[in-house]
PyMOL Python script that loads the backbone (N, CA, C, O; Angstrom):
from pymol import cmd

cmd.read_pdbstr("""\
ATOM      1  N   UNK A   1      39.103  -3.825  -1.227  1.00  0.00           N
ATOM      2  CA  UNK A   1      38.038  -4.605  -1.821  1.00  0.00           C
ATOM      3  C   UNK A   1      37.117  -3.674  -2.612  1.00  0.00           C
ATOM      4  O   UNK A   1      36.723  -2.584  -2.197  1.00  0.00           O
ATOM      5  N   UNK A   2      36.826  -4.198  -3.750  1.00  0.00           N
ATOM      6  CA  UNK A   2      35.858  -3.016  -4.569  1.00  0.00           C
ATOM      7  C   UNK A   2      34.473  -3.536  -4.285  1.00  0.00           C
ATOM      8  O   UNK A   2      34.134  -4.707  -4.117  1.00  0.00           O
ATOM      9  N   UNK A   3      33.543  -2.161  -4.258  1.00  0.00           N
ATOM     10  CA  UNK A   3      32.329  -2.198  -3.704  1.00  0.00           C
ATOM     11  C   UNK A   3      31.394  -2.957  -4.815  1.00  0.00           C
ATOM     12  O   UNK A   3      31.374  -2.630  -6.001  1.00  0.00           O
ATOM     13  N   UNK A   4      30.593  -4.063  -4.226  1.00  0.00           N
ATOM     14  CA  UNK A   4      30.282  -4.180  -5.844  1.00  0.00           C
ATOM     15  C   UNK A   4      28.159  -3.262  -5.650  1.00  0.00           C
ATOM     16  O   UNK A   4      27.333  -3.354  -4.741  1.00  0.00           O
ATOM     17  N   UNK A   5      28.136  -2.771  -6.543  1.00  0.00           N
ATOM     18  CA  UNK A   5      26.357  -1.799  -7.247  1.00  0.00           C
ATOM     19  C   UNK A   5      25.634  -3.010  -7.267  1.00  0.00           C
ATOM     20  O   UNK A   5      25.697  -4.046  -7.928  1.00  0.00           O
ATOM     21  N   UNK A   6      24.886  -2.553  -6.296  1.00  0.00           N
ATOM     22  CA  UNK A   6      23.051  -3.166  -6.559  1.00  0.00           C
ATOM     23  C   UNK A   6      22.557  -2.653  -7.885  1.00  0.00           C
ATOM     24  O   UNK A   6      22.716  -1.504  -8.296  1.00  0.00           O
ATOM     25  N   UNK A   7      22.016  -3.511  -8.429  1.00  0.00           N
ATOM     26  CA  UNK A   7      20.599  -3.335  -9.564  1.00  0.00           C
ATOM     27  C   UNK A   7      20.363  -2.084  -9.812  1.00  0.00           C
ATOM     28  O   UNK A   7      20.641  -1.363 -10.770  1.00  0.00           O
ATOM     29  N   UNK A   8      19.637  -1.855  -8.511  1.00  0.00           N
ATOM     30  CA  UNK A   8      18.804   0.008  -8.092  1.00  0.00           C
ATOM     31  C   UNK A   8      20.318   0.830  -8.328  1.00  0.00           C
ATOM     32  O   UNK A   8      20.086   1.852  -8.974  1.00  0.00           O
ATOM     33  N   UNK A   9      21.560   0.720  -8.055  1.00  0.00           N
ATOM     34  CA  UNK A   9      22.412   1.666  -8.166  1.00  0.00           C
ATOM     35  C   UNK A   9      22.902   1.514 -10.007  1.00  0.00           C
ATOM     36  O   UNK A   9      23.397   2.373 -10.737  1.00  0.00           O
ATOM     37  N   UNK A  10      22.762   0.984 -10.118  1.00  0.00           N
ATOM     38  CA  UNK A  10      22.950   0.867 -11.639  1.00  0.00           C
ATOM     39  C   UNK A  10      22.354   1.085 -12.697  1.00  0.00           C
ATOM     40  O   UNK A  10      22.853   1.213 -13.815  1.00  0.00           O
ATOM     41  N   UNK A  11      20.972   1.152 -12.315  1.00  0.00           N
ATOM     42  CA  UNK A  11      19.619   1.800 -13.141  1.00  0.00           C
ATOM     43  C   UNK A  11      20.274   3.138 -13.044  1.00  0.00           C
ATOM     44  O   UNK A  11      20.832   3.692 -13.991  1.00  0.00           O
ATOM     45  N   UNK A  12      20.122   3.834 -11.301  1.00  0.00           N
ATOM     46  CA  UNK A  12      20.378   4.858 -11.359  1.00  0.00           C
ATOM     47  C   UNK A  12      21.686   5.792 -11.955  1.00  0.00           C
ATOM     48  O   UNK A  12      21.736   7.021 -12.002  1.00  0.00           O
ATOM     49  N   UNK A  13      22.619   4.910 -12.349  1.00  0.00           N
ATOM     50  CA  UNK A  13      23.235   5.937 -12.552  1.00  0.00           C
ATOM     51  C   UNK A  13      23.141   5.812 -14.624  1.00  0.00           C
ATOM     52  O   UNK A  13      23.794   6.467 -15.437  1.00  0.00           O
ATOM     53  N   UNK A  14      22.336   4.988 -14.822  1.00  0.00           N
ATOM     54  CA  UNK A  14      22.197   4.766 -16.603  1.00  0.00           C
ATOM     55  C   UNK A  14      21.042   5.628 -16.704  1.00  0.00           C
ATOM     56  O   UNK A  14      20.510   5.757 -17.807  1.00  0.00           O
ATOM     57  N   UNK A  15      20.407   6.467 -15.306  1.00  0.00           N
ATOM     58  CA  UNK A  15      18.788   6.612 -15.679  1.00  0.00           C
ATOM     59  C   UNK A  15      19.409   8.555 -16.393  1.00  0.00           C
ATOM     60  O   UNK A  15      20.459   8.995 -15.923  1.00  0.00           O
ATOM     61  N   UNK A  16      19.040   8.962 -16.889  1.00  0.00           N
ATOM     62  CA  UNK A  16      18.776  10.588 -17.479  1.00  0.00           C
ATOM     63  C   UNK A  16      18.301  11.547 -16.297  1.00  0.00           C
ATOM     64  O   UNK A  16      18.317  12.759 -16.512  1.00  0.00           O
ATOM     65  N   UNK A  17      17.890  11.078 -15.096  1.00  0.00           N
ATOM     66  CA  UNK A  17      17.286  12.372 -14.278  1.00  0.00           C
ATOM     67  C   UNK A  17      16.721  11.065 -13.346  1.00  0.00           C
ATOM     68  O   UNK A  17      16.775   9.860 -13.591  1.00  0.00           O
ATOM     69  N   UNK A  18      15.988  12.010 -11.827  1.00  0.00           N
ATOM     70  CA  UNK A  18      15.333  11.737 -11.485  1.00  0.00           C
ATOM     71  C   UNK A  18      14.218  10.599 -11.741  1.00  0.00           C
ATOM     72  O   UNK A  18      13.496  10.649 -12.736  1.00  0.00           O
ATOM     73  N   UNK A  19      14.126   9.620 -10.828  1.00  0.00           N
ATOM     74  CA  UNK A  19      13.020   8.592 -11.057  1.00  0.00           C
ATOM     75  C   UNK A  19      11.703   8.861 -10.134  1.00  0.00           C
ATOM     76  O   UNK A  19      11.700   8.888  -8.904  1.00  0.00           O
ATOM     77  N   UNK A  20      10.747   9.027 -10.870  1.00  0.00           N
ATOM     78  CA  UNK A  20       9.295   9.147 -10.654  1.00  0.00           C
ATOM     79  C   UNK A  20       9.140   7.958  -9.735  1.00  0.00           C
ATOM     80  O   UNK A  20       9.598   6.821  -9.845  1.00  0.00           O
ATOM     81  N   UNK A  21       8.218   8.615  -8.601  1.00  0.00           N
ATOM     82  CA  UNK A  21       7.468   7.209  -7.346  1.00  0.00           C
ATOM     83  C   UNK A  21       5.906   7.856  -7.236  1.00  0.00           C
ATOM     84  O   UNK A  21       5.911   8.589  -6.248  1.00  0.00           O
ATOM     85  N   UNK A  22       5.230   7.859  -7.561  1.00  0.00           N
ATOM     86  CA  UNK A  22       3.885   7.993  -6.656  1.00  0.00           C
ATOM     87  C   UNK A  22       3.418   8.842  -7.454  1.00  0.00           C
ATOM     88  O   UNK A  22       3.404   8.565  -8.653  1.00  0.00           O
ATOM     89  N   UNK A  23       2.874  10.196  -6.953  1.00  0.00           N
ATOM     90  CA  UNK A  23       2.372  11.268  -7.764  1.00  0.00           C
ATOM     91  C   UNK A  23       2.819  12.388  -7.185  1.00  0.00           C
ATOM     92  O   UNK A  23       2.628  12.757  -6.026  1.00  0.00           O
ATOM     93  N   UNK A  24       3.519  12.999  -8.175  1.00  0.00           N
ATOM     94  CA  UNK A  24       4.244  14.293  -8.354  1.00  0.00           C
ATOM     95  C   UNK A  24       5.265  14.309  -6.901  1.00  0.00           C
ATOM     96  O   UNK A  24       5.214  15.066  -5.931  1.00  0.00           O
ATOM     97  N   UNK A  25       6.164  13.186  -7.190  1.00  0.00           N
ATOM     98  CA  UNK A  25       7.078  12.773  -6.376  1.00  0.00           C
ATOM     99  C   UNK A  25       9.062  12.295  -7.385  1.00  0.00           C
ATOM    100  O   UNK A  25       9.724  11.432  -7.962  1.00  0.00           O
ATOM    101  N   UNK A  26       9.040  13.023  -7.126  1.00  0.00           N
ATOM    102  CA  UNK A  26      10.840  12.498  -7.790  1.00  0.00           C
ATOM    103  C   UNK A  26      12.080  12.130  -7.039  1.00  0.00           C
ATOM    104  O   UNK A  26      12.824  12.879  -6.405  1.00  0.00           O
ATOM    105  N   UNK A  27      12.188  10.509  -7.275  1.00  0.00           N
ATOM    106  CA  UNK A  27      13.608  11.181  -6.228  1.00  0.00           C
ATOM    107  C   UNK A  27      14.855  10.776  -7.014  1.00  0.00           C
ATOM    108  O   UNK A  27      14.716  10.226  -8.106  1.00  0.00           O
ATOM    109  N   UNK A  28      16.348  11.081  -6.393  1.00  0.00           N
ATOM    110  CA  UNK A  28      17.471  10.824  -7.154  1.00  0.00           C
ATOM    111  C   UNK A  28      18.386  10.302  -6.215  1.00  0.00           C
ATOM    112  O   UNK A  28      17.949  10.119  -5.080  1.00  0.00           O
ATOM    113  N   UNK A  29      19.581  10.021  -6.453  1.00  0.00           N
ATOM    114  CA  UNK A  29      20.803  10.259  -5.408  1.00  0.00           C
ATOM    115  C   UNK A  29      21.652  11.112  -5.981  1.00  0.00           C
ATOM    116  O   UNK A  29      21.551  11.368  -7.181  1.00  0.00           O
ATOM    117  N   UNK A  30      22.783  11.773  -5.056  1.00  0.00           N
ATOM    118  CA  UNK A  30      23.508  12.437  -5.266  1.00  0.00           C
ATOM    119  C   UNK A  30      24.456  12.444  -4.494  1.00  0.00           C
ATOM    120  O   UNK A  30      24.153  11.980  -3.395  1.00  0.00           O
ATOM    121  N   UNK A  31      25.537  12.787  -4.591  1.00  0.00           N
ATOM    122  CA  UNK A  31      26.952  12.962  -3.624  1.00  0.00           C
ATOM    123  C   UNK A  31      27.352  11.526  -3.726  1.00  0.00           C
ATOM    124  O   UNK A  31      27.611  10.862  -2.722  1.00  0.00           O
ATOM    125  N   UNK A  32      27.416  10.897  -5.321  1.00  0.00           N
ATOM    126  CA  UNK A  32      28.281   9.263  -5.110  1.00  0.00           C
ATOM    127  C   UNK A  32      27.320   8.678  -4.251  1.00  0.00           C
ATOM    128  O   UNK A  32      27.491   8.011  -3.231  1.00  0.00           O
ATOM    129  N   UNK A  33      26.047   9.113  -4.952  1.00  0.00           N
ATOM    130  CA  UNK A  33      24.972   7.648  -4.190  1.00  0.00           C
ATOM    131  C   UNK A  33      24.996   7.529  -2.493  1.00  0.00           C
ATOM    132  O   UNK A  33      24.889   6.458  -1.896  1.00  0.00           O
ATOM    133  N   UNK A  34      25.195   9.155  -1.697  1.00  0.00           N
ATOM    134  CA  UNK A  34      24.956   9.294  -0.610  1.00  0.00           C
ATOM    135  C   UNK A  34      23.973  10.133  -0.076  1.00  0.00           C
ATOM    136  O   UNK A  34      23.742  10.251   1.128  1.00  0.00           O
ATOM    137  N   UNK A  35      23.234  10.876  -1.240  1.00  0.00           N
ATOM    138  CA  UNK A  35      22.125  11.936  -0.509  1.00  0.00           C
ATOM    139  C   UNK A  35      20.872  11.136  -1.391  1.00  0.00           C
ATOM    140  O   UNK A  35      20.959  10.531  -2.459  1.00  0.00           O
ATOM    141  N   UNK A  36      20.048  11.305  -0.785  1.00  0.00           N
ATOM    142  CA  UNK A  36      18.369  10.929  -0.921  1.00  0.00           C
ATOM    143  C   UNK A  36      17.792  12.488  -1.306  1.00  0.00           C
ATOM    144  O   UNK A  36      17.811  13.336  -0.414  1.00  0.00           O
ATOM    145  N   UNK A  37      17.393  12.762  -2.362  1.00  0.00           N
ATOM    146  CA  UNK A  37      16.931  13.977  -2.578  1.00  0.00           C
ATOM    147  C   UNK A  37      15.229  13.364  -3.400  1.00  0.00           C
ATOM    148  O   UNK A  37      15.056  12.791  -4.476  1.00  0.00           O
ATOM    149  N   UNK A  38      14.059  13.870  -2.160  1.00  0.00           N
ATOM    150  CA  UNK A  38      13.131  13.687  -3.017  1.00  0.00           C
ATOM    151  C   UNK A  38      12.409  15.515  -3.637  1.00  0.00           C
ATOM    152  O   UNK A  38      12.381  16.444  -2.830  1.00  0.00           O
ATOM    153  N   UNK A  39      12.029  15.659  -4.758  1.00  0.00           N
ATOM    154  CA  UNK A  39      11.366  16.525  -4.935  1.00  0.00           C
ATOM    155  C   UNK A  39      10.023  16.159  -5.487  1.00  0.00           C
ATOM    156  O   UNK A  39       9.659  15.187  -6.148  1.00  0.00           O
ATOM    157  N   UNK A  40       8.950  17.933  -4.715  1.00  0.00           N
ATOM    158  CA  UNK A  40       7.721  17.910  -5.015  1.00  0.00           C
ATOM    159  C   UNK A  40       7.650  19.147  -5.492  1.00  0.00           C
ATOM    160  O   UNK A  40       8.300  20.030  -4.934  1.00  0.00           O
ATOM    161  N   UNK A  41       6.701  19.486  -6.815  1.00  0.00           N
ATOM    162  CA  UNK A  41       6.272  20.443  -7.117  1.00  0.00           C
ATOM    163  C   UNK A  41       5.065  21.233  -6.255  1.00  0.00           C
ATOM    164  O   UNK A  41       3.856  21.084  -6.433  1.00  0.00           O
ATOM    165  N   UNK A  42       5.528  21.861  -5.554  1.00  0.00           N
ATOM    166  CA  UNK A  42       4.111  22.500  -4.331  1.00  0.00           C
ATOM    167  C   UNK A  42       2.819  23.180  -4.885  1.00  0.00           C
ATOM    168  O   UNK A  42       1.669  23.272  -4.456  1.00  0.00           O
ATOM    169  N   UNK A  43       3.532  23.667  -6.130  1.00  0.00           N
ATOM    170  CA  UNK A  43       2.165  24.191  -7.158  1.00  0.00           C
ATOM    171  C   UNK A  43       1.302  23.537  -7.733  1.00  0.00           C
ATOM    172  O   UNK A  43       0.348  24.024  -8.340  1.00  0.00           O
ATOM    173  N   UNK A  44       1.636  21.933  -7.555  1.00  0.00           N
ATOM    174  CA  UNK A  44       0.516  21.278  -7.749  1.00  0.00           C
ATOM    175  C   UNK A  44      -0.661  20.695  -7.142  1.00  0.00           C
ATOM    176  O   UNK A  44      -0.521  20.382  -5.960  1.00  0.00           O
ATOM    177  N   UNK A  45      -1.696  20.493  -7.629  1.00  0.00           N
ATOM    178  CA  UNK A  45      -2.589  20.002  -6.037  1.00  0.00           C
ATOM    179  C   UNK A  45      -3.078  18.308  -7.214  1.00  0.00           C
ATOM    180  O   UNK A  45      -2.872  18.236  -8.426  1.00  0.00           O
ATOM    181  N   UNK A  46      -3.591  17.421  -6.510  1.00  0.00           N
ATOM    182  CA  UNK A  46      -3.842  16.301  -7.285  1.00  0.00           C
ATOM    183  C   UNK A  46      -5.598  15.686  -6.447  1.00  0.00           C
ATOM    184  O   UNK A  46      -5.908  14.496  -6.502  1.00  0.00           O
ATOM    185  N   UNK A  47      -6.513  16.741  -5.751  1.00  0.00           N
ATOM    186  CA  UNK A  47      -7.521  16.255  -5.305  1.00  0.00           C
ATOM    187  C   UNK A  47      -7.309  16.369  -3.840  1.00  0.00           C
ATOM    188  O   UNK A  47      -6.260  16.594  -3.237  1.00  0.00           O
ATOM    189  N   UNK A  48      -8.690  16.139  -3.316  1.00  0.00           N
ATOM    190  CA  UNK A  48      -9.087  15.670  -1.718  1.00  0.00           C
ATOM    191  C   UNK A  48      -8.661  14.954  -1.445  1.00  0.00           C
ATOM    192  O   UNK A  48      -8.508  13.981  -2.183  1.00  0.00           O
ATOM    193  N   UNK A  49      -8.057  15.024   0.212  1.00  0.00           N
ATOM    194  CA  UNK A  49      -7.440  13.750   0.674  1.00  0.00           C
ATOM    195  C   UNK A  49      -8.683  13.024   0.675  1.00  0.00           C
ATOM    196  O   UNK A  49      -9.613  13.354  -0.062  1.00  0.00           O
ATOM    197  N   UNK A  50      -8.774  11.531   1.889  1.00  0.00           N
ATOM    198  CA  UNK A  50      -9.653  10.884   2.131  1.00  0.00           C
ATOM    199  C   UNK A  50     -11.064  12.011   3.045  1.00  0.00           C
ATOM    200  O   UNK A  50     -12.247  12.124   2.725  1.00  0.00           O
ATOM    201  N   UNK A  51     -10.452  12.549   3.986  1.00  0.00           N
ATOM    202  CA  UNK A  51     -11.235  13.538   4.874  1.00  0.00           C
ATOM    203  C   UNK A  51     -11.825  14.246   4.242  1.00  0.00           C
ATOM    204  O   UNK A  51     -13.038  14.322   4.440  1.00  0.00           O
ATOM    205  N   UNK A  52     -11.135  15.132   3.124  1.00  0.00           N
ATOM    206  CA  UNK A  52     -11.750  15.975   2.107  1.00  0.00           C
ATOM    207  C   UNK A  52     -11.469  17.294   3.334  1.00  0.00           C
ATOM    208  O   UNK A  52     -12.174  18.277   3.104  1.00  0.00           O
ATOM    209  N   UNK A  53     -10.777  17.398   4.270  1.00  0.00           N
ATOM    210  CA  UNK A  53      -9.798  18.111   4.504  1.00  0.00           C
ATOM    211  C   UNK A  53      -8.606  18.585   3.919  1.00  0.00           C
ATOM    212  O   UNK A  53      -8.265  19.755   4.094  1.00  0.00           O
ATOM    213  N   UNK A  54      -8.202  18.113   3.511  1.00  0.00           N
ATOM    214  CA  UNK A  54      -6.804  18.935   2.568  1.00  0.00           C
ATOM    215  C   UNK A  54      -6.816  18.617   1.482  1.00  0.00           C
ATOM    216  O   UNK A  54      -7.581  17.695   1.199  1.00  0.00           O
ATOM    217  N   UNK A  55      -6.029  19.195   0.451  1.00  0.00           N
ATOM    218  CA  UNK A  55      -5.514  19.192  -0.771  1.00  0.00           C
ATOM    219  C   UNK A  55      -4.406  18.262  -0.989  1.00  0.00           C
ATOM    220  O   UNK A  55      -3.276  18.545  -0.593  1.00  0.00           O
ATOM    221  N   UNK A  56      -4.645  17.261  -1.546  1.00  0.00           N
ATOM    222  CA  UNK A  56      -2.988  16.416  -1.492  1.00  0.00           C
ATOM    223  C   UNK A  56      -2.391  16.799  -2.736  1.00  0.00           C
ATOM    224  O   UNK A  56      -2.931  16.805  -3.841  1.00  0.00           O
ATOM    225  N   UNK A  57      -0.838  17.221  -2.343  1.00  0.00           N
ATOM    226  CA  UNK A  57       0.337  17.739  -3.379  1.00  0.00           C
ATOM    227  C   UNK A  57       0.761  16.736  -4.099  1.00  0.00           C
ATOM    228  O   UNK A  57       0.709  16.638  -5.325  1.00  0.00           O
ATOM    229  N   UNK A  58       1.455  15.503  -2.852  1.00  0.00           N
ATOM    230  CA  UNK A  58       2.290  14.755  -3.657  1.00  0.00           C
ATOM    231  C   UNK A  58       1.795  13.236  -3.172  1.00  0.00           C
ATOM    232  O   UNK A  58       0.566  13.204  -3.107  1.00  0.00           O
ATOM    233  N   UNK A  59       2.271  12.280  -2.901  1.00  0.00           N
ATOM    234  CA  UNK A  59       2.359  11.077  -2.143  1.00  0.00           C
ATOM    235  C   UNK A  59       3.192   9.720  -3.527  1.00  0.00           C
ATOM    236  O   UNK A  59       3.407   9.475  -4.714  1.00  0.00           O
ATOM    237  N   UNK A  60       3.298   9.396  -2.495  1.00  0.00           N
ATOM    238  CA  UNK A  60       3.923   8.148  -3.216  1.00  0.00           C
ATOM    239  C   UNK A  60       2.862   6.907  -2.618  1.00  0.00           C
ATOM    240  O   UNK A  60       3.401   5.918  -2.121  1.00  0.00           O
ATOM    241  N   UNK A  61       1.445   6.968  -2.671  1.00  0.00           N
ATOM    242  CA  UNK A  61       0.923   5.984  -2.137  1.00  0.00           C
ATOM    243  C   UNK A  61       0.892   4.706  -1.630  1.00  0.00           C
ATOM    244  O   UNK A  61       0.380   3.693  -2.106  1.00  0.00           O
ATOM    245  N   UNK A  62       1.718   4.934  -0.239  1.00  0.00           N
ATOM    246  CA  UNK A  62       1.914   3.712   0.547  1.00  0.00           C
ATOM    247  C   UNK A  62       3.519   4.038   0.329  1.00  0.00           C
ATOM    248  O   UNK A  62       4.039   5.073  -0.088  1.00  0.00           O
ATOM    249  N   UNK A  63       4.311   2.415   0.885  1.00  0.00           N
ATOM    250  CA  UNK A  63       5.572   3.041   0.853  1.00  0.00           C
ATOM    251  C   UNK A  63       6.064   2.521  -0.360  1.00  0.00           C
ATOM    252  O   UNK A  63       5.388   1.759  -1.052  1.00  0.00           O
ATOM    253  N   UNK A  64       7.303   2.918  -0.687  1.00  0.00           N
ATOM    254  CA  UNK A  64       8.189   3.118  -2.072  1.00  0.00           C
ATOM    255  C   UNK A  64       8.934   2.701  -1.643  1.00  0.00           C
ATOM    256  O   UNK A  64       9.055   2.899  -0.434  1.00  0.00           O
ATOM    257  N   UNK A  65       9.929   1.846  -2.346  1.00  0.00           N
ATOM    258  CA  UNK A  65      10.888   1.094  -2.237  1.00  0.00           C
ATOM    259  C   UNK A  65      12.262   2.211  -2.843  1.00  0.00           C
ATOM    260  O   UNK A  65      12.164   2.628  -3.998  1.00  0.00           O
ATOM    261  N   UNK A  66      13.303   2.565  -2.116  1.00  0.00           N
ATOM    262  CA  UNK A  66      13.953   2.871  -3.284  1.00  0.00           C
ATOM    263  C   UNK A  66      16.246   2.760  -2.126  1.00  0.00           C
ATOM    264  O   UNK A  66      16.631   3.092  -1.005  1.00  0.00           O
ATOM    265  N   UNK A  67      16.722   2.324  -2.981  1.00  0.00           N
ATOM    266  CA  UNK A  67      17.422   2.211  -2.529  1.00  0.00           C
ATOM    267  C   UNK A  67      17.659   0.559  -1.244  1.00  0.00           C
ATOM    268  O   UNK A  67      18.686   0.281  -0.626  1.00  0.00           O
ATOM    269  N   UNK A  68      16.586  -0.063  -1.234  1.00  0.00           N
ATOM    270  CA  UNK A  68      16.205  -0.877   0.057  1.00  0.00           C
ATOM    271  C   UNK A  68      15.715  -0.516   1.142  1.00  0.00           C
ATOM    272  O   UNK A  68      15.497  -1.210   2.135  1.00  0.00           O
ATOM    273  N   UNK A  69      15.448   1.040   0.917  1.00  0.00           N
ATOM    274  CA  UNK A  69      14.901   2.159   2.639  1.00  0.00           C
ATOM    275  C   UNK A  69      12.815   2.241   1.873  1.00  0.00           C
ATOM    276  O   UNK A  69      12.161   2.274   0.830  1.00  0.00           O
ATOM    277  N   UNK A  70      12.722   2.234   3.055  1.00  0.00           N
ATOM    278  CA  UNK A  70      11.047   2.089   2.558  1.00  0.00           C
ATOM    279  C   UNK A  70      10.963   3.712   3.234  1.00  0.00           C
ATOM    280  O   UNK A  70      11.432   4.096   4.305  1.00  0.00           O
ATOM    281  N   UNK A  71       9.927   4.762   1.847  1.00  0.00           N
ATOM    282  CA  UNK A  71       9.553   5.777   2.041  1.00  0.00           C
ATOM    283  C   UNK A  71       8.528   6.133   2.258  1.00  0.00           C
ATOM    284  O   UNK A  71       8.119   5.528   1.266  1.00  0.00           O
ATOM    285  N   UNK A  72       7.650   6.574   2.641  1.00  0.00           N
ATOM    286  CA  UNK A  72       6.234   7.041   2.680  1.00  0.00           C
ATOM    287  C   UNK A  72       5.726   8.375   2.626  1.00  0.00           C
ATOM    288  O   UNK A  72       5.649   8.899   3.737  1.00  0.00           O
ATOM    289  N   UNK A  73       5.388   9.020   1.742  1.00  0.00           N
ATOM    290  CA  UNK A  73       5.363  10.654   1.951  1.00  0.00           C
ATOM    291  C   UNK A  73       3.689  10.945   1.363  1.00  0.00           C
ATOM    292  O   UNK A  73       3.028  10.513   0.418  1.00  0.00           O
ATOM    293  N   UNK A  74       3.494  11.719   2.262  1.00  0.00           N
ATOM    294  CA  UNK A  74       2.326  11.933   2.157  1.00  0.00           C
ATOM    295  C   UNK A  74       2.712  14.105   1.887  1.00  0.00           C
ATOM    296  O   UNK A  74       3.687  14.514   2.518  1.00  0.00           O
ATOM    297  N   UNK A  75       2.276  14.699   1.404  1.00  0.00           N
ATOM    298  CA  UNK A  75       2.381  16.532   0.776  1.00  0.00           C
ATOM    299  C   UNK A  75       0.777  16.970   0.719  1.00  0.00           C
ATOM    300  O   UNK A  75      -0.016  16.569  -0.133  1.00  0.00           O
ATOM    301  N   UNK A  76       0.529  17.706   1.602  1.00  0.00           N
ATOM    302  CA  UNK A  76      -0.598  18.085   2.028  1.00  0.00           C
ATOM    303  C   UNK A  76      -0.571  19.459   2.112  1.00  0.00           C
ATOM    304  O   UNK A  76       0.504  20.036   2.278  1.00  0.00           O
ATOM    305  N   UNK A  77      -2.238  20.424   1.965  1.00  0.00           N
ATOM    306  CA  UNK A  77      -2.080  21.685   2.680  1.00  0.00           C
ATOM    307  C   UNK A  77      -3.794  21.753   2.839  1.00  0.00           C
ATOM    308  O   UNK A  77      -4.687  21.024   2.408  1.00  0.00           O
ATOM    309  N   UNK A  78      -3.793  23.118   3.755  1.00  0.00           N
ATOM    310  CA  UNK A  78      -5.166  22.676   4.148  1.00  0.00           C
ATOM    311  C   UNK A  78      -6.022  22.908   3.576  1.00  0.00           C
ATOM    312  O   UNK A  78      -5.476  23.538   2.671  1.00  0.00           O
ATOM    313  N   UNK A  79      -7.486  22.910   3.240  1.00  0.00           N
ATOM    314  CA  UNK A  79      -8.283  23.400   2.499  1.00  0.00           C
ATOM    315  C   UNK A  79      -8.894  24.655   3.222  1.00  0.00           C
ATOM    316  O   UNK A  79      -9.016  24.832   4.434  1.00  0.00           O
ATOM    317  N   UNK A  80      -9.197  25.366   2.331  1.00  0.00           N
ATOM    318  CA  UNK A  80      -9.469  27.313   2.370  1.00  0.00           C
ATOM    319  C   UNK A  80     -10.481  26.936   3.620  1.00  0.00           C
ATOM    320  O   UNK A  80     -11.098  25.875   3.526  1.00  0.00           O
ATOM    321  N   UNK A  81     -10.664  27.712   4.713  1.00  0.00           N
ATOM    322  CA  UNK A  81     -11.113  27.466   5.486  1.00  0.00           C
ATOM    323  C   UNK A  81     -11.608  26.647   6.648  1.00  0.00           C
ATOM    324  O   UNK A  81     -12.483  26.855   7.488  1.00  0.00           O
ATOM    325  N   UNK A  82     -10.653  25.506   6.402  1.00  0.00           N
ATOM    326  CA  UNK A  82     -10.288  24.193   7.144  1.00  0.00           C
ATOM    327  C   UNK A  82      -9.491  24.749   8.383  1.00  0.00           C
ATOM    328  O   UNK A  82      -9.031  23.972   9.220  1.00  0.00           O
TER     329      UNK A  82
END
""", "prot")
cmd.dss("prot")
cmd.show_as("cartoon", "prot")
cmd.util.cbc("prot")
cmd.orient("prot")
């Protein structure tokens, strides 16, 4: 029986690269639409969390839909003397 592609698998494989979720968040598939690869640039910082304890890197604010799996990523580090 042939498998039949969701929507989301069919964008992805017409898309050029990586699809943007949140801020300074990328994700893709790979291995025939079996690995979840998200990347973050760590050199970036995008502001105070809410606490104004850390530096937030990345987030995809709240969860992200991708594939039908709900993600939530929050990329943090601490602030200088925190």
């Amino acid at each position: 029986m042939a498998k039949v592609k969701t929507q989301t698998q069919k964008a992805l494989e017409r898309a050029a690269g990586p699809l943007a979720f949140g801020t300074n968040v990328t994700m893709a598939l790979e291995d025939e639409l079996k690995t979840l690869v998200i990347r973050v640039n760590l050199k970036e910082r995008h502001g105070s969390s809410a606490s104004g304890r850390s530096e937030i890197i990345a987030t995809t604010h709240g969860f992200a839909r991708f594939q039908g799996v709900g993600i939530s990523l929050n990329v943090t580090v601490p602030k200088n003397g925190a």
